[in-house]
PyMOL Python script that loads the backbone (N, CA, C, O; Angstrom):
from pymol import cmd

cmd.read_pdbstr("""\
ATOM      1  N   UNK A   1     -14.849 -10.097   3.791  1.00  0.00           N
ATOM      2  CA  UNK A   1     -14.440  -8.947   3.007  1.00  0.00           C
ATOM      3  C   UNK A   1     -12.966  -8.662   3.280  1.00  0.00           C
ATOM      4  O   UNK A   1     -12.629  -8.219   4.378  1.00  0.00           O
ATOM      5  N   UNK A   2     -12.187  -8.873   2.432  1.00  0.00           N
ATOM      6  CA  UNK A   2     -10.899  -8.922   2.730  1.00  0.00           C
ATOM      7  C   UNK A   2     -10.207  -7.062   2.592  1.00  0.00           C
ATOM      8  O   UNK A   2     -10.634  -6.272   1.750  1.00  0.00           O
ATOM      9  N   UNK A   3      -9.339  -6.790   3.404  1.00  0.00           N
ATOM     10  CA  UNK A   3      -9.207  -5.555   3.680  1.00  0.00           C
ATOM     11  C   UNK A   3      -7.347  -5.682   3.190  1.00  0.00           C
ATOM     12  O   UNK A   3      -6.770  -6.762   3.317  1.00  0.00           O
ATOM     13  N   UNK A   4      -6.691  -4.566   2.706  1.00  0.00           N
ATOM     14  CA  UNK A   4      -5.733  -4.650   2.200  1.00  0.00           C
ATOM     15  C   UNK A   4      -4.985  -3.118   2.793  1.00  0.00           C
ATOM     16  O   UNK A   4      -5.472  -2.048   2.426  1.00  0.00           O
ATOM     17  N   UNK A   5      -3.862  -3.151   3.661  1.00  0.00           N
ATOM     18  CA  UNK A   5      -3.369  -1.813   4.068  1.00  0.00           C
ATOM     19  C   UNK A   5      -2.179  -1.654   3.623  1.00  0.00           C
ATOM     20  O   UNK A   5      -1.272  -2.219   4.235  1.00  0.00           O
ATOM     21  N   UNK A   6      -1.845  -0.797   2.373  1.00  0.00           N
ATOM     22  CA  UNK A   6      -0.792  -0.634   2.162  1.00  0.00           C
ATOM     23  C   UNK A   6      -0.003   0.637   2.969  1.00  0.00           C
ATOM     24  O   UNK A   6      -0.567   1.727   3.059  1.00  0.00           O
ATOM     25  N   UNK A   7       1.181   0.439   3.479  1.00  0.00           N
ATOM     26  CA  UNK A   7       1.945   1.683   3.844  1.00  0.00           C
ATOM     27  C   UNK A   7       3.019   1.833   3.674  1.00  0.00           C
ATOM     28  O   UNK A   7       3.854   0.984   3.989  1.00  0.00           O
ATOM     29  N   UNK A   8       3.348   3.130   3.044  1.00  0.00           N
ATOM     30  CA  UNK A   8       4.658   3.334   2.162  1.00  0.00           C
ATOM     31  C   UNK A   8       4.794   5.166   2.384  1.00  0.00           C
ATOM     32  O   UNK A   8       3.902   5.850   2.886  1.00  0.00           O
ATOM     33  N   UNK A   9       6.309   5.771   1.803  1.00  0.00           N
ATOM     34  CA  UNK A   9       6.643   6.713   1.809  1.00  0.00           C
ATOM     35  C   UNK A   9       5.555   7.497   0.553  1.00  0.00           C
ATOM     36  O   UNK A   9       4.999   7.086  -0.466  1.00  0.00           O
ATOM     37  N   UNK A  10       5.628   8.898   1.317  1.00  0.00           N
ATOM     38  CA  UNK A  10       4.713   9.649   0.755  1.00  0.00           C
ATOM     39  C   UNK A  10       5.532   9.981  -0.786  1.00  0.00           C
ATOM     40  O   UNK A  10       6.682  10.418  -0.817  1.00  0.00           O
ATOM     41  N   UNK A  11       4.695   9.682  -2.054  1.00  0.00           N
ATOM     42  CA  UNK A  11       5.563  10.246  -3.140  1.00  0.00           C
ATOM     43  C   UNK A  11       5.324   9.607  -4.462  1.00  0.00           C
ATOM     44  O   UNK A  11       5.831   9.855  -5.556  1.00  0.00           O
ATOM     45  N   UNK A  12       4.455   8.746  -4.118  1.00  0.00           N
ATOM     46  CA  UNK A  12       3.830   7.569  -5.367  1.00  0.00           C
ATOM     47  C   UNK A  12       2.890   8.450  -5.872  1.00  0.00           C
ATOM     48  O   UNK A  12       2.512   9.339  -5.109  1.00  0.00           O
ATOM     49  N   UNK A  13       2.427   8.401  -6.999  1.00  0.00           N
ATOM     50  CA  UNK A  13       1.093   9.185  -7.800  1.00  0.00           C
ATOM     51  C   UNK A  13       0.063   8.496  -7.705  1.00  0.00           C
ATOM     52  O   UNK A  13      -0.032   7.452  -7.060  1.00  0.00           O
ATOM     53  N   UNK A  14      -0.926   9.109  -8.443  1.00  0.00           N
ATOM     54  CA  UNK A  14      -2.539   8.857  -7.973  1.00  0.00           C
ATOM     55  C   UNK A  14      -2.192   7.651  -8.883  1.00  0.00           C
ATOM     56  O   UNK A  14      -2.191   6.657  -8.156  1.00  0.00           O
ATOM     57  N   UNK A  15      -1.927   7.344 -10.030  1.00  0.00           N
ATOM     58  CA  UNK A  15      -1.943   6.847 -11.189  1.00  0.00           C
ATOM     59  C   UNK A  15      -1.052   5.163 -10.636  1.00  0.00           C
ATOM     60  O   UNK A  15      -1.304   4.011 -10.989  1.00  0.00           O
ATOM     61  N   UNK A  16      -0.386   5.494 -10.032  1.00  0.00           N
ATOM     62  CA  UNK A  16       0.754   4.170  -9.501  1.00  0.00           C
ATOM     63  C   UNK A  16      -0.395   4.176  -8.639  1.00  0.00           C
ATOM     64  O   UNK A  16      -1.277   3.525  -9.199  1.00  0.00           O
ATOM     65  N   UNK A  17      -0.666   4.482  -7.867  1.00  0.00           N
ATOM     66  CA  UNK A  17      -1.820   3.489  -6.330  1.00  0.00           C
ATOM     67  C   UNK A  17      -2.759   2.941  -7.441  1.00  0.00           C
ATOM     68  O   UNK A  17      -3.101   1.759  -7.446  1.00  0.00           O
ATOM     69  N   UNK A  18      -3.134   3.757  -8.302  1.00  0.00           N
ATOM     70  CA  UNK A  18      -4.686   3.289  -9.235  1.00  0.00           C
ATOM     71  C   UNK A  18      -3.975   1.640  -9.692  1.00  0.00           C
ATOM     72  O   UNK A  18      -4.674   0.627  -9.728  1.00  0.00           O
ATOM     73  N   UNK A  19      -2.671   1.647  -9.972  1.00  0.00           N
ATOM     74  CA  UNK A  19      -1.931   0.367 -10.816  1.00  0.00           C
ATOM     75  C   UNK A  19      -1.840  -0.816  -9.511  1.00  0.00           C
ATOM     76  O   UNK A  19      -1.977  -2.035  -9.616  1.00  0.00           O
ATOM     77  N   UNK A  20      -1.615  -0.162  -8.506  1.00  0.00           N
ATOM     78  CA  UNK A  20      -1.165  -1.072  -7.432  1.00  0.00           C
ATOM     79  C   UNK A  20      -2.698  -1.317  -6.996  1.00  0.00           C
ATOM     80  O   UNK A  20      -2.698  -2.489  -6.617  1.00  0.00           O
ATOM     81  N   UNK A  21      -3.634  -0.953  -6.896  1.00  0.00           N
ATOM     82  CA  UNK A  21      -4.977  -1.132  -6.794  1.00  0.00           C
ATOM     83  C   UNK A  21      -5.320  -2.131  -6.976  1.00  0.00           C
ATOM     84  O   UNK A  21      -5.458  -3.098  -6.226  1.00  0.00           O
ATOM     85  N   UNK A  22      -5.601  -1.894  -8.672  1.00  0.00           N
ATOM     86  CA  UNK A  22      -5.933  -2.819  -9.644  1.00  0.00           C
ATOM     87  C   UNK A  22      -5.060  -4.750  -9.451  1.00  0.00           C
ATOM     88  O   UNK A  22      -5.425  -5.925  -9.408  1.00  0.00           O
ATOM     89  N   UNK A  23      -3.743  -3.906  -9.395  1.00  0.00           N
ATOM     90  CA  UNK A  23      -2.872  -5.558  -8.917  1.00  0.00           C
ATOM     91  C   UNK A  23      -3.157  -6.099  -7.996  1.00  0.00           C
ATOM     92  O   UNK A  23      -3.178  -7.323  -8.122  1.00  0.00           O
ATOM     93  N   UNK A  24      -3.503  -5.560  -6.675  1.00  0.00           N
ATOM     94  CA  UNK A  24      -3.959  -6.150  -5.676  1.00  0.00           C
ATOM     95  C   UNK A  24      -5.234  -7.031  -5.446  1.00  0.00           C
ATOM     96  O   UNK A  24      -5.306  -8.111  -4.860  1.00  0.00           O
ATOM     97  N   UNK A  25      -6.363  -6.197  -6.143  1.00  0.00           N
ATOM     98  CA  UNK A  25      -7.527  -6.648  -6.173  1.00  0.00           C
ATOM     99  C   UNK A  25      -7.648  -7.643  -6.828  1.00  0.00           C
ATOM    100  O   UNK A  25      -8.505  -8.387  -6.353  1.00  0.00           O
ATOM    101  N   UNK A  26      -7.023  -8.135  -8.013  1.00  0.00           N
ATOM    102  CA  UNK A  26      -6.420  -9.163  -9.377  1.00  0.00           C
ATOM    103  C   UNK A  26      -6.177 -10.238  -8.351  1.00  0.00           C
ATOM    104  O   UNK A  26      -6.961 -11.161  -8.132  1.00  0.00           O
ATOM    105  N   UNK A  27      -5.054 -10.048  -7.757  1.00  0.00           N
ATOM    106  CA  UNK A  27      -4.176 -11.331  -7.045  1.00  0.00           C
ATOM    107  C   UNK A  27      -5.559 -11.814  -5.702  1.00  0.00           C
ATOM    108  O   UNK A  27      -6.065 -12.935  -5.649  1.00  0.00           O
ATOM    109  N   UNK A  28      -5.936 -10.576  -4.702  1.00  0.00           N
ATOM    110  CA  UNK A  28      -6.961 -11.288  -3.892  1.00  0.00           C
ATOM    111  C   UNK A  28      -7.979 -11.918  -4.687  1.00  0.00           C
ATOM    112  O   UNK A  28      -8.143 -13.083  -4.325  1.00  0.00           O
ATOM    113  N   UNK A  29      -8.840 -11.517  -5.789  1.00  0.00           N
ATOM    114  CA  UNK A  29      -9.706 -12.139  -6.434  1.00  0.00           C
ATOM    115  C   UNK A  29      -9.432 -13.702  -6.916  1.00  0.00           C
ATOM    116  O   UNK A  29     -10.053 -14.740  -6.687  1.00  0.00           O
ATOM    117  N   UNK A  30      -8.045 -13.379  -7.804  1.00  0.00           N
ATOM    118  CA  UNK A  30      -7.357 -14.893  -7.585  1.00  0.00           C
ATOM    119  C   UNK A  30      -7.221 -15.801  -6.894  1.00  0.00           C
ATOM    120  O   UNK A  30      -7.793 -16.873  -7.089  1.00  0.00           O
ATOM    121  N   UNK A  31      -6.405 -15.563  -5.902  1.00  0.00           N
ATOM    122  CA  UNK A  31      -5.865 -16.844  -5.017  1.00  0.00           C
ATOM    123  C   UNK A  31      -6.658 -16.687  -3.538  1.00  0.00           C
ATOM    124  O   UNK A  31      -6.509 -17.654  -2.791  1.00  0.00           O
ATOM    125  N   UNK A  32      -7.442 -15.634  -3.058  1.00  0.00           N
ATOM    126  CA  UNK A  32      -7.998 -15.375  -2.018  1.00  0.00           C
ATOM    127  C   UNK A  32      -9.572 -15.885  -2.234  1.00  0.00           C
ATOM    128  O   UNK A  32     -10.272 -16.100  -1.244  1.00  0.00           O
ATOM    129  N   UNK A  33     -10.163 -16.091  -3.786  1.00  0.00           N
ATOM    130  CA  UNK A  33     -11.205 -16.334  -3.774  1.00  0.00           C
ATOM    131  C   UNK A  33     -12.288 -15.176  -3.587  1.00  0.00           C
ATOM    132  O   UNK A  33     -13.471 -15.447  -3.794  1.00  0.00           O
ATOM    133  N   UNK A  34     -11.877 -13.785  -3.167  1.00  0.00           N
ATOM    134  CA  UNK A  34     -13.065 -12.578  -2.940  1.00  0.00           C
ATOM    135  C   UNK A  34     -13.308 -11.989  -4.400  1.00  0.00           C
ATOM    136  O   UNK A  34     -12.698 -12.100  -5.463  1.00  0.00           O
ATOM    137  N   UNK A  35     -14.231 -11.451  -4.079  1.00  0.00           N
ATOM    138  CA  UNK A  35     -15.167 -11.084  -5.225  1.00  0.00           C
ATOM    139  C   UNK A  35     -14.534  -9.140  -4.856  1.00  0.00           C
ATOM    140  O   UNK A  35     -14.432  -8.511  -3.803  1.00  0.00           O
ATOM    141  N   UNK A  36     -14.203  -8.719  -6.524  1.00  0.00           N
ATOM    142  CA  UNK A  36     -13.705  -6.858  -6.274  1.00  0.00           C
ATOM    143  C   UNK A  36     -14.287  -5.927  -5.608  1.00  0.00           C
ATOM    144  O   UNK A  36     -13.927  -4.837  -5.164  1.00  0.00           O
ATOM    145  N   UNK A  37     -15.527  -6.696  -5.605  1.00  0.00           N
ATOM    146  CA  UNK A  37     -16.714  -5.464  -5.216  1.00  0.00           C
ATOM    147  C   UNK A  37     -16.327  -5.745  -3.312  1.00  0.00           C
ATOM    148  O   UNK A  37     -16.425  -4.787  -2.546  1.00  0.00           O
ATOM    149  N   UNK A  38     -16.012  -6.799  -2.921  1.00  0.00           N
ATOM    150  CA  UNK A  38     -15.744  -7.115  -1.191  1.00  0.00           C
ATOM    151  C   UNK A  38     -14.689  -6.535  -1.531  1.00  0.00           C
ATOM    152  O   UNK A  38     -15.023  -5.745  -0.648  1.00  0.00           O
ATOM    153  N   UNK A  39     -13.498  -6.024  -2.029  1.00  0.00           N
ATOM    154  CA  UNK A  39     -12.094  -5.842  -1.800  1.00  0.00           C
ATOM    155  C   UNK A  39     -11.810  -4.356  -1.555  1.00  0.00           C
ATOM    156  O   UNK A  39     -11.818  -3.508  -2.448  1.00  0.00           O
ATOM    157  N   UNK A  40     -11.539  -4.104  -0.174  1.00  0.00           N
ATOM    158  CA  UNK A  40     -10.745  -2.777  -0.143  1.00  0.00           C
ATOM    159  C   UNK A  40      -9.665  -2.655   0.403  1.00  0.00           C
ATOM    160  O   UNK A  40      -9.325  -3.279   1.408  1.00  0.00           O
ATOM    161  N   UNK A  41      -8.964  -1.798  -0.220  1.00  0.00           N
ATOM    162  CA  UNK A  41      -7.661  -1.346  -0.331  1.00  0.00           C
ATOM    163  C   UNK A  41      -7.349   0.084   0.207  1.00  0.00           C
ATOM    164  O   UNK A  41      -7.731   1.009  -0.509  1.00  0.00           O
ATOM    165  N   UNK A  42      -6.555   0.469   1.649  1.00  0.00           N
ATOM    166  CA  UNK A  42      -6.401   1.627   1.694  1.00  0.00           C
ATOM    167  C   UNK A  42      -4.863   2.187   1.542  1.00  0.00           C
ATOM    168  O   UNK A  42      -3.939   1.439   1.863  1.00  0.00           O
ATOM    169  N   UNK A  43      -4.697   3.013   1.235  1.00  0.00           N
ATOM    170  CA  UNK A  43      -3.226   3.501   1.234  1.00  0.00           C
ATOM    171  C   UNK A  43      -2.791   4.661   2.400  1.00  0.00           C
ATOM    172  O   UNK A  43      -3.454   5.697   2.464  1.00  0.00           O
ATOM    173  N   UNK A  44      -1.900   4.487   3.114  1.00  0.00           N
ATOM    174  CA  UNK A  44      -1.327   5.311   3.937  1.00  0.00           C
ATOM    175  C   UNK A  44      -0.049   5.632   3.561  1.00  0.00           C
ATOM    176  O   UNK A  44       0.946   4.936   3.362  1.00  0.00           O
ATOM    177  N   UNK A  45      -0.277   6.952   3.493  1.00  0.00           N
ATOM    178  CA  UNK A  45       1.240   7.847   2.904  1.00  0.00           C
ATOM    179  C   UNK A  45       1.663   8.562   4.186  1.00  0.00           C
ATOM    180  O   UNK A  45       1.092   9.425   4.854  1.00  0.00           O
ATOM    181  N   UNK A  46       3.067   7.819   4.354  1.00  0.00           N
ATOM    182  CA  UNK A  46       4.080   8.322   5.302  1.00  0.00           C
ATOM    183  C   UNK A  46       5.243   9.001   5.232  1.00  0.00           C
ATOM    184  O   UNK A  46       6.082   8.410   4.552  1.00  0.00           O
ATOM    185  N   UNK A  47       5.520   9.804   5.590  1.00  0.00           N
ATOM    186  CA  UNK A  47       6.743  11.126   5.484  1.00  0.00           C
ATOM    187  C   UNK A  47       7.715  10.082   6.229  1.00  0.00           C
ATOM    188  O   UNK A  47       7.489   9.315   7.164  1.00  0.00           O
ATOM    189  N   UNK A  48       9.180  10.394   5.281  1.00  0.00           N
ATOM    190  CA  UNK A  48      10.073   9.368   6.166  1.00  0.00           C
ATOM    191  C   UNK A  48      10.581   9.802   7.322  1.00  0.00           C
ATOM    192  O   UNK A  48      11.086   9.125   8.218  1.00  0.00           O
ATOM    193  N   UNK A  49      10.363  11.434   7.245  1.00  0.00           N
ATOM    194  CA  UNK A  49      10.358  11.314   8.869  1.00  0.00           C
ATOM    195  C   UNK A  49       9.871  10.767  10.087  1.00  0.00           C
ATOM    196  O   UNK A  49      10.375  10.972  11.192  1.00  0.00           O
ATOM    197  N   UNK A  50       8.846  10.045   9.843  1.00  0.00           N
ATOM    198  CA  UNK A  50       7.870   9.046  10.503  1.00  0.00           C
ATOM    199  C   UNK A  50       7.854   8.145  10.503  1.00  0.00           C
ATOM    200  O   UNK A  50       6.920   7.592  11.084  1.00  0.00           O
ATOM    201  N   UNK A  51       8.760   7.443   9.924  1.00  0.00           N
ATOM    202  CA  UNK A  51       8.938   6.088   9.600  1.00  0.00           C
ATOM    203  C   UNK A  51      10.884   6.038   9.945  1.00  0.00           C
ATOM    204  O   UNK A  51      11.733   6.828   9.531  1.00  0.00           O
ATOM    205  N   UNK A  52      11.065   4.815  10.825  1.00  0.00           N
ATOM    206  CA  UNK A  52      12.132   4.247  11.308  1.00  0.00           C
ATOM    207  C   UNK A  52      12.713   3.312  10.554  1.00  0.00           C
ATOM    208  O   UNK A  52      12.012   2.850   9.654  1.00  0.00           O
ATOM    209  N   UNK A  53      14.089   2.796  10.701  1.00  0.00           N
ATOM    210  CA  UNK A  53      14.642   1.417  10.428  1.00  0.00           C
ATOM    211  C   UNK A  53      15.704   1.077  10.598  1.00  0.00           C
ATOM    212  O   UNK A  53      16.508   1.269   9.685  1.00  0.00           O
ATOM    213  N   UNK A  54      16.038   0.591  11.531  1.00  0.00           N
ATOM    214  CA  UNK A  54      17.317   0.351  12.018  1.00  0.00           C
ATOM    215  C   UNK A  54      17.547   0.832  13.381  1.00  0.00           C
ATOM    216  O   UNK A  54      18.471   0.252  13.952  1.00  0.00           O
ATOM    217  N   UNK A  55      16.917   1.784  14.082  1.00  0.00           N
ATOM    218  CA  UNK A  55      16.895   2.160  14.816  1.00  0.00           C
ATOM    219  C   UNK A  55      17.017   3.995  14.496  1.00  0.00           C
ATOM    220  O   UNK A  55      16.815   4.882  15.326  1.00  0.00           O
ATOM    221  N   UNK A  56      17.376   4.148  13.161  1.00  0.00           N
ATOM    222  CA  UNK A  56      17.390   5.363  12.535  1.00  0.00           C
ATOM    223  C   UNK A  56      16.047   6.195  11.740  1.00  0.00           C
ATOM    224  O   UNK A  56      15.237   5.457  11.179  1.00  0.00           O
ATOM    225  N   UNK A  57      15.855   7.373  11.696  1.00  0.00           N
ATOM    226  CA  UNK A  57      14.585   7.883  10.877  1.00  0.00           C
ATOM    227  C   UNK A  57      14.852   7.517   9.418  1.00  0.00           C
ATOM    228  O   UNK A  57      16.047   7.474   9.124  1.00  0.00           O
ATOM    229  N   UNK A  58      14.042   7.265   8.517  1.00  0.00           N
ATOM    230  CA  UNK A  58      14.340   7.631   7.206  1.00  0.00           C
ATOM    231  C   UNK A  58      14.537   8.294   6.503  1.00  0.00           C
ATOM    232  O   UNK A  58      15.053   8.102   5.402  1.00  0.00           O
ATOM    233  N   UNK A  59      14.167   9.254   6.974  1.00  0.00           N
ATOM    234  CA  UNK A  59      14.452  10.486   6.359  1.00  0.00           C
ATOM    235  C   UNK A  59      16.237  10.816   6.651  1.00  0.00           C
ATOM    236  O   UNK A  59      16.982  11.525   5.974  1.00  0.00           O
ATOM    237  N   UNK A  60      16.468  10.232   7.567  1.00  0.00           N
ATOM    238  CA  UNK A  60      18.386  10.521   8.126  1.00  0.00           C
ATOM    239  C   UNK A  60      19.254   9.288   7.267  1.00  0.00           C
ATOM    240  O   UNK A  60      20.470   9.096   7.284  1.00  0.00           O
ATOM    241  N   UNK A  61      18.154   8.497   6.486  1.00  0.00           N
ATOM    242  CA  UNK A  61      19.418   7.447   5.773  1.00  0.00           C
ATOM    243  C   UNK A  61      19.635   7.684   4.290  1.00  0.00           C
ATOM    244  O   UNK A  61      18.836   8.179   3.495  1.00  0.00           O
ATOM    245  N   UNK A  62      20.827   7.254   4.070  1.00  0.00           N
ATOM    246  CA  UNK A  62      21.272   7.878   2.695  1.00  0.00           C
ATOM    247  C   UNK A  62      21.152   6.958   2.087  1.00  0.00           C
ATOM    248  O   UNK A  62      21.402   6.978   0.881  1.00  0.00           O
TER     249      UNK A  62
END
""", "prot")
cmd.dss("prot")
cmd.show_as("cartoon", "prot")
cmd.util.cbc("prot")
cmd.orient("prot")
């Protein structure tokens, strides 16, 4: 059962995850061989204050 963790800044709509969903499950069904009904997908929404890069917060880069 293939498991899919997306994590990204908080700010995408219900409607874009529903799209990115759908794409994901498409491409594993494809080239991964799993069946939709095995495929889950979770989304974690992160404040860029919580999220780093560079050694800087994201929320501090312009």
């Amino acid at each position: 059962m293939p498991i899919i963790t997306v994590q990204m800044w908080t700010g995408r709509s219900k409607e874009q995850k529903a799209e990115l969903a759908k794409a994901l499950t498409d491409a594993i069904v494809r080239i991964g061989k799993a069946t939709p009904e095995a495929t889950t997908i979770i989304f974690s929404d992160i404040d860029k204050e919580n999220w780093a890069q560079s050694g800087m917060l994201s929320s501090d880069i312009k």
